[in-house]
Each structure stands twice: as C-alpha cells, then as structure tokens.
N, C-alpha and C positions, 0 to 999 in steps of 0.2 A: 446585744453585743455592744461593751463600749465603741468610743467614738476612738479610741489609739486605738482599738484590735481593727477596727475597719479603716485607720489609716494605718497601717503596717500592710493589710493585706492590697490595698491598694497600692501602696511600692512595689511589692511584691510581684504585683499583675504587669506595673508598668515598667517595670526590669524585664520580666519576660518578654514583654510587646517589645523592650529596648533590643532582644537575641533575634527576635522573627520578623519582624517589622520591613515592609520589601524598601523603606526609605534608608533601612541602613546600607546599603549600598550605596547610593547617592551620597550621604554625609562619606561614605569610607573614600570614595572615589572625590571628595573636596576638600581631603586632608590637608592642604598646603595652606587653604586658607583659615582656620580652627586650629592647629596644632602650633603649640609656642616651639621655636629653634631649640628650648632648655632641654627639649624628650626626644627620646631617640626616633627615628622615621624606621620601626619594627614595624612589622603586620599585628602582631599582638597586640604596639600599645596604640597604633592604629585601630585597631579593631575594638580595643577596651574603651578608648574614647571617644569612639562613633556609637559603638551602644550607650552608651551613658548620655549623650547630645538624644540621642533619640528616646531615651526614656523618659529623661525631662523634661523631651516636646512631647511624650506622651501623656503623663502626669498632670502638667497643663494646661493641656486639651481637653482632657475628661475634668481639666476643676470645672471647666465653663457650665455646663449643664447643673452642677451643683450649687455653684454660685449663685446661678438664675433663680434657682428652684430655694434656694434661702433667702434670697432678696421677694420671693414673690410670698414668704411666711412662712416656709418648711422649716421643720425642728432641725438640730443639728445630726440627730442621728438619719434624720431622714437622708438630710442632705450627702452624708457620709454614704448612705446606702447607694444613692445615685450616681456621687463619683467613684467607688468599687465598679456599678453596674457599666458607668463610661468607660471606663479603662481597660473592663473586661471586653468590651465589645472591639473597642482598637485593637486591644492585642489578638480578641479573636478571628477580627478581618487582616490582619496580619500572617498569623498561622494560616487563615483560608489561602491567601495570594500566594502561599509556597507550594500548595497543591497545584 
C-alpha cells in the first residue's frame, strides 16, 4: 500500500478518535479559552472545533511511535504502517472509554 493511502487512512482513524475520544469533552467544556470572538458560541461550531483540536492531538500523538521507529532505520512504509496502527489504538481506547 503506498505511503498517501496509509496517510489518508490514518486521518481518517484520527477524525474518528476526534468523534469518540472521552477528552472531547474536556476541550468542549474549555471553549472560552480556544475559540476566537470572530465564531459564534453555537454548540455545533463548539463541538466541530473541539473535535478537530482533538484529532490533531490525536494525529500527533500516534506520529511519535513512528518517528522513533524511523529515526531507529524503519522504511517509510513501515513507519506509515505504525502510525495507522498508533492512531488506531487512540481511537480504539477512545471508543472502549464510552462503554
């Protein structure tokens, strides 16, 4: 699999971990201090831009393991493969914490 198809799908995961993620609450409940005056104080655009802060903490978060794992001599697909599997694991401990 190229290395765009496995960063797409890696967006992909870390948008979902952005919907499930029990931290989006916490970012949504600190809107006063993330939200420019220019937008309106909706619960939508509230909520659109507390998931987006948290997908891009999630995104992130999963490069670090790949990073490492290509600083230490992993090919670039490897490394792609690892931050897919980071990302998938955030957002899958994500989803678990709503059970």
């Amino acid at each position: 699999m190229p290395p765009q198809t496995l960063f797409t799908l890696t967006v992909a995961v870390s948008l979902l971990a952005g919907l499930s993620s029990p931290a989006l609450a916490l970012v949504f409940a600190l809107y006063p201090l993330w939200l420019p005056e220019i937008f309106p104080r909706t619960t939508e655009v509230v909520f659109y831009g507390a998931s987006l802060i948290v997908a891009t903490a999630t995104l992130l978060a999963a490069a670090i393991p790949a990073a490492v794992a290509e600083r230490l001599g992993a090919s670039l697909a490897t490394a792609m493969r690892i931050w897919l599997a980071a990302a998938a694991a955030l957002a899958g401990l994500g989803i678990l914490a709503r059970f």
